[in-house]
C-alpha positions as CSV (number, residue, x, y, z in Angstrom):
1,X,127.1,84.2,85.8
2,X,128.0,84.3,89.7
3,X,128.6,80.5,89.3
4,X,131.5,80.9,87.1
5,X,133.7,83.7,86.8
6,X,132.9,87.3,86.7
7,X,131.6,89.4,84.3
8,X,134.9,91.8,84.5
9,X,137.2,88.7,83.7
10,X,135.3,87.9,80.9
11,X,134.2,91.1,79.3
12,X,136.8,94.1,81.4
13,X,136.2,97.0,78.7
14,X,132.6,96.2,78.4
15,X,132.9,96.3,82.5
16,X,135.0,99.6,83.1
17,X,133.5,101.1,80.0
18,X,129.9,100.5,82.0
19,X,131.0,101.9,85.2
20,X,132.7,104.9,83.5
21,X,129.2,106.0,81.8
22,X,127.2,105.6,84.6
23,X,129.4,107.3,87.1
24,X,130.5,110.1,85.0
25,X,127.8,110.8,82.5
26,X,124.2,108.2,83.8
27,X,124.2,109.3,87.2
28,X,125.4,113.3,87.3
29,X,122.6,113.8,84.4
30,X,119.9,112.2,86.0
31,X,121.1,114.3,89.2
32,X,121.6,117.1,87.8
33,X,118.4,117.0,85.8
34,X,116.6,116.8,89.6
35,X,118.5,119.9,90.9
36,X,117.8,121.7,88.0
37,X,114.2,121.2,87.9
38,X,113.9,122.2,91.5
39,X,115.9,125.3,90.8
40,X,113.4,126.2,88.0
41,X,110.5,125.6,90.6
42,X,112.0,127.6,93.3
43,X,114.0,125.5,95.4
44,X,117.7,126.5,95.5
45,X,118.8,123.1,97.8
46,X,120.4,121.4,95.1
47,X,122.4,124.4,94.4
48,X,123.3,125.2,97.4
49,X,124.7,122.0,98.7
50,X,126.8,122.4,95.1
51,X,124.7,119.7,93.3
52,X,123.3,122.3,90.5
53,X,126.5,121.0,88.5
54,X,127.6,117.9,85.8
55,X,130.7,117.5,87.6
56,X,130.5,113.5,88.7
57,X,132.6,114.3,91.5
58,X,129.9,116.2,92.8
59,X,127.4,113.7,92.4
60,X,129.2,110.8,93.1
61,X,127.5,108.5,96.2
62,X,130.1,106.2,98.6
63,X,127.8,103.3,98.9
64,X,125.2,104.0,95.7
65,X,128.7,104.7,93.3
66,X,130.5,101.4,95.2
67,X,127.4,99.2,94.5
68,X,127.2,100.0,91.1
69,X,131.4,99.1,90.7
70,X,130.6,95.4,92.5
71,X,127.2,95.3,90.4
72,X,129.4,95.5,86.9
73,X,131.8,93.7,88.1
74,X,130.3,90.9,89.3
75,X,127.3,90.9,87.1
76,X,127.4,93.6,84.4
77,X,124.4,95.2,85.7
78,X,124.5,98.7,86.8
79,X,123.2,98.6,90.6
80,X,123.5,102.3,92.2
81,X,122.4,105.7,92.9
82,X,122.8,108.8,93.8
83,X,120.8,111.8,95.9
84,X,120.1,114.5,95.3
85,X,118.6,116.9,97.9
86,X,115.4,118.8,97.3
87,X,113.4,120.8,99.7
88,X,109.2,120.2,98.7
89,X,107.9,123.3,100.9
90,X,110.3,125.5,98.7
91,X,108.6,124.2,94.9
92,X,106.1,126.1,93.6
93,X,103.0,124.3,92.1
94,X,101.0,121.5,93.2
95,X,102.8,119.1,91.5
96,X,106.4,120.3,91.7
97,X,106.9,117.4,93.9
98,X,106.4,115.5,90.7
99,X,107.7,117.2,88.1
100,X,111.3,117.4,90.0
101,X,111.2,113.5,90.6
102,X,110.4,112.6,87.0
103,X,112.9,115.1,85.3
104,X,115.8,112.5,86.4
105,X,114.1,109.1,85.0
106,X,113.7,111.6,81.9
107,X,117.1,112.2,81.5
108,X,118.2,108.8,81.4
109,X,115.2,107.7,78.5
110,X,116.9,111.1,76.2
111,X,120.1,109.6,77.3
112,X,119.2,106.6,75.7
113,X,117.4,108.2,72.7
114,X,120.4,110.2,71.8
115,X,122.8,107.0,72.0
116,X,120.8,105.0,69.9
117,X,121.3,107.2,67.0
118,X,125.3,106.4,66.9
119,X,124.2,103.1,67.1
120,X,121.9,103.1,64.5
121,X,123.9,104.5,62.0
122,X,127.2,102.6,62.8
123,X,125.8,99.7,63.0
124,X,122.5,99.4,61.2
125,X,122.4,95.5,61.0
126,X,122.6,94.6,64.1
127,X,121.3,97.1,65.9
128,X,118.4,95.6,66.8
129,X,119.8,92.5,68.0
130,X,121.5,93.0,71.3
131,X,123.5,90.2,71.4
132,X,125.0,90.1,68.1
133,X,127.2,92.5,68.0
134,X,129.9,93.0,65.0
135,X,132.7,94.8,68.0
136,X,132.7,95.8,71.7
137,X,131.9,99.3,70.8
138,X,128.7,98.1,69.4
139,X,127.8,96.0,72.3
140,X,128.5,98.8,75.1
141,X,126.5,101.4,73.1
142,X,123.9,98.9,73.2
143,X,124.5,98.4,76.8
144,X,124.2,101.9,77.5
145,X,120.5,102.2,75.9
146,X,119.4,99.1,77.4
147,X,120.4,100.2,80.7
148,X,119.7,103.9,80.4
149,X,115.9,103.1,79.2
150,X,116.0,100.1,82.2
151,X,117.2,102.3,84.7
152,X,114.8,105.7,83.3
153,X,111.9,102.5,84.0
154,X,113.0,101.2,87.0
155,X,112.8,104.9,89.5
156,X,109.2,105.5,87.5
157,X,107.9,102.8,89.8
158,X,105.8,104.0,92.0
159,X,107.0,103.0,95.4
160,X,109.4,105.4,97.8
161,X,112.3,106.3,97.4
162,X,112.3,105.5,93.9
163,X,111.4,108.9,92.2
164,X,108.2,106.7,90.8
165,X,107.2,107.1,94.7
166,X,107.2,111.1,95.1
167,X,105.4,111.6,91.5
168,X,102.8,109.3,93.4
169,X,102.5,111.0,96.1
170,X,102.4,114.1,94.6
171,X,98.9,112.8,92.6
172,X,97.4,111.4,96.0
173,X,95.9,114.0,98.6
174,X,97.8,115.8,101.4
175,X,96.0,113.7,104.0
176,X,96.8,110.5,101.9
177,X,100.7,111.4,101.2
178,X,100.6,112.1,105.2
179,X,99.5,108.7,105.8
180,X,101.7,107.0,102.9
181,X,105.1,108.5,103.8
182,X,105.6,107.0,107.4
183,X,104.7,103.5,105.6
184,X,106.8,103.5,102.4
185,X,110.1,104.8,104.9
186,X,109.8,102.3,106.9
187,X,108.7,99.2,104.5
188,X,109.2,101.0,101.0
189,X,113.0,99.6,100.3
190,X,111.9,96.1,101.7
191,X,108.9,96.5,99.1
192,X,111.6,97.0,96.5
193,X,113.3,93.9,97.3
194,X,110.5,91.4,97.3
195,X,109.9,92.6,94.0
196,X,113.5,92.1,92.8
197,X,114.0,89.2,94.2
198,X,113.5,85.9,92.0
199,X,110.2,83.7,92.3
200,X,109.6,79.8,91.6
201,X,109.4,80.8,88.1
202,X,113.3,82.3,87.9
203,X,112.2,85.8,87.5
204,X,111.5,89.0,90.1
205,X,108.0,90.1,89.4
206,X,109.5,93.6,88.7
207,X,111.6,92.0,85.7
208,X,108.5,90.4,84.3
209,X,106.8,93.6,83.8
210,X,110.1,96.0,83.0
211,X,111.6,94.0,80.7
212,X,109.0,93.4,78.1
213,X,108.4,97.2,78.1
214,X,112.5,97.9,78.5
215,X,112.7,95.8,75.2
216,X,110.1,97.4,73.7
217,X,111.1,100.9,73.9
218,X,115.1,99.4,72.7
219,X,113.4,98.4,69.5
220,X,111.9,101.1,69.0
221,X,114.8,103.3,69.7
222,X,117.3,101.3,67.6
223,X,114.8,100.3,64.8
């Protein structure tokens, strides 16, 4: 794909239609879904920095929103994020840490759940198959579940600052997460790239492991 031409000349209303879902609907859920969560527990950061909101404006990231425009684009794969910010003292519970970090990878798997069912029932023959696609309307709702499930998959891993990394933490003891948080900020992105980055085989070592389940969960989703 970056040998030739980009995805955006070959496929633009798959392209903007990709970057319009995950700027205005992916990302403000899945942030909003954090805020709320910590508002529920007690923590009223979120909503004071006016983040308690679906408004994409409010949501909406310089560098994570511009890497996920270049990532379509270029490639067709959403590449972004958004914050989101949260103060841990204020949660009540042991594990509110936890619960406010997985409410956002949870948004995107319902996301997914609740757009497979147009899909399902427009287009029940191919549904299943994700590149055979009868229109482009098929093919970006099928884009949207695979990515929504992929990206819900992706921040459970368990490595800072993926939200994978705080529900970790917030399972390890005080005097562990003490000892773990100095490490994962200063090695935990470079951690994260190693593991996207191809090996001899053609493949990232995270894609061999989340994209077997990613395609799982599609199939099961779709029917």
């Amino acid at each position: 794909m970056f040998g030739g031409s980009l995805y955006v000349q070959d496929h633009p209303i798959e392209a903007l239609a990709l970057i319009a879902f995950f700027l205005l609907l992916s990302f403000p859920v899945h942030e909003f879904a954090h805020a709320f969560a910590a508002y529920r527990l007690g923590d009223g950061t979120a909503k004071l920095f006016g983040r308690l909101t679906l408004n994409p404006i409010a949501h909406f990231d310089q560098l994570g929103g511009t890497m996920l425009i270049l990532s379509v684009l270029v490639a067709g794969i959403p590449l972004g994020f958004a914050q989101t910010p949260v103060n841990p003292s204020n949660l009540r519970g042991r594990h509110g840490d936890a619960v406010v970090a997985a409410a956002g990878p949870l948004s995107n798997l319902l996301i997914a759940a609740i757009v497979a069912l147009p899909l399902r029932l427009l287009f029940p023959a191919t549904a299943g198959e994700l590149f055979a696609s009868t229109s482009e309307v098929e093919q970006i709702l099928k884009y949207i579940v695979l990515y929504s499930i992929l990206l819900g998959l992706f921040n459970l891993i368990p490595i800072p600052p993926l939200d994978g990394g705080s529900i970790l933490l917030s399972f390890v003891s005080p005097r562990q997460a003490w000892q773990l948080r100095p490490f994962f900020a200063q090695y935990g992105f470079f951690i994260l790239i190693l593991l996207i980055l191809p090996l001899f085989g053609g493949s990232s070592l995270i894609s061999r492991v989340l994209f077997p389940i990613t395609n799982a969960v599609y199939g099961v989703l779709v029917g």
